[in-house]
C-alpha positions in Angstrom: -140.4 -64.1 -47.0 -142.3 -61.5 -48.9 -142.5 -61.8 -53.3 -139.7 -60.0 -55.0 -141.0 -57.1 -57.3 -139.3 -57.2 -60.1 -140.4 -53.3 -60.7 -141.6 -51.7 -57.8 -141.1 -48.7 -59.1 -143.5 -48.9 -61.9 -146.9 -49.3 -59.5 -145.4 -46.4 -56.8 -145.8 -42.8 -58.7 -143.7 -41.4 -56.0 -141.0 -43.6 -56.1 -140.8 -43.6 -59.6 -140.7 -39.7 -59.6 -138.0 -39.9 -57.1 -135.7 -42.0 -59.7 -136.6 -39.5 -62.3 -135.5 -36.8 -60.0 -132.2 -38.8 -59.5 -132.0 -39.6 -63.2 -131.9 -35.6 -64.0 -129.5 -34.8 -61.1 -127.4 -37.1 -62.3 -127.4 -36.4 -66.1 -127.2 -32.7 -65.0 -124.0 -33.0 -63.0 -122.4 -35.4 -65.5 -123.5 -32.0 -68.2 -121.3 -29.4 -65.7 -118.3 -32.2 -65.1 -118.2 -32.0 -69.0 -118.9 -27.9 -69.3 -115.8 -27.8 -66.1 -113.6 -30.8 -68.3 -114.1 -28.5 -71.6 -113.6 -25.4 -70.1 -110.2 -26.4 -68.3 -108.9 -28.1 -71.6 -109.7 -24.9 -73.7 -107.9 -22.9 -70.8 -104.9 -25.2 -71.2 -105.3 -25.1 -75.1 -105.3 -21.0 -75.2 -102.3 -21.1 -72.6 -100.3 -23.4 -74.3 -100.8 -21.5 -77.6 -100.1 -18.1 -76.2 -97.2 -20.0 -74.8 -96.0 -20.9 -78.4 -96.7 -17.7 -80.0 -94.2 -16.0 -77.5 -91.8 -19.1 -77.8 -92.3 -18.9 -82.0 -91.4 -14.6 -81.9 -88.5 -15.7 -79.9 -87.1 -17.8 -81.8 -88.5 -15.8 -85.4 -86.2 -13.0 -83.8 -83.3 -15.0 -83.5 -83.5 -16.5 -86.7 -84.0 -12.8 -88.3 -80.6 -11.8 -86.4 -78.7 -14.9 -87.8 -79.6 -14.5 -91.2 -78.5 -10.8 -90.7 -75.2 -11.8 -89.5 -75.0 -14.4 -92.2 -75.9 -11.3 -95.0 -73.2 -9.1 -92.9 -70.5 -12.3 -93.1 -71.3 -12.8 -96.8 -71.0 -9.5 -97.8 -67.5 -9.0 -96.1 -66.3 -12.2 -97.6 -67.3 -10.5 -101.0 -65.5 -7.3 -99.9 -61.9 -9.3 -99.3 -62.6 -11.1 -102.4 -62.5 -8.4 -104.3 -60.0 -6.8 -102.3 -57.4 -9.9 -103.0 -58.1 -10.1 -106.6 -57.4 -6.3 -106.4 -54.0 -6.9 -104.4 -53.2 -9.9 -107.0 -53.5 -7.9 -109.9 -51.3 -5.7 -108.2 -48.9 -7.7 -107.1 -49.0 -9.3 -110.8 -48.2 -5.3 -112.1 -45.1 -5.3 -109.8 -43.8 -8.8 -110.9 -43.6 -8.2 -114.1 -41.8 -5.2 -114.1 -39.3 -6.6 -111.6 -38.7 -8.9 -114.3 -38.1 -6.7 -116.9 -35.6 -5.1 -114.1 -34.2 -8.6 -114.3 -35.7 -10.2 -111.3 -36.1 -13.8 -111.1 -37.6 -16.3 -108.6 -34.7 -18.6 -108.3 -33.2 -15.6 -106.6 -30.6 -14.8 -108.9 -30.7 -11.5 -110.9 -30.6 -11.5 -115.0 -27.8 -9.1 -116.0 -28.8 -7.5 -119.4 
């Protein structure tokens, strides 16, 4: 049985230029799996933010249109507040000079 060599390749020039050779393959392949790894997860990074950007204008559009019903409803609320404090007042006016006519709310009338 022949004597194991613990480093062969140390004495052989040419083998040991062969496992340099292999060496740089390898750490060059391992360089363009991480360029192709990097690359895909920035293409998945820009999708997904174009993705949100036309996700967030939807939903900024909605949002503008709610607050502008919101504005619309609050403003008409205003307007039939006012309107009912008008029609109160009103109504007030024409109370009080059915009284003095002698109108009462039990439903009888006053004779004078």
């Amino acid at each position: 049985m022949p004597a194991k060599c613990n480093d062969c390749s140390s004495s052989d020039p040419e083998i040991k230029e062969e496992m340099e050779k292999d060496r740089l393959a390898l750490l060059s392949e391992e360089i363009v799996l991480q360029k192709l790894v990097a690359n895909e997860s920035l293409q998945r990074s820009k999708s997904l933010l174009t993705e949100s950007g036309i996700v967030y204008t939807h939903y900024k559009r909605e949002a503008e249109k709610c607050i502008a019903q919101v504005e619309t409803c609050e403003d008409a609320r205003e307007r039939a507040e006012a309107e009912l404090r008008e029609e109160l007042k009103v109504t007030a006016l024409w109370e009080q000079r059915a009284r003095e006519f002698g109108w009462s709310d039990s439903g009888k009338k006053r004779v004078q």
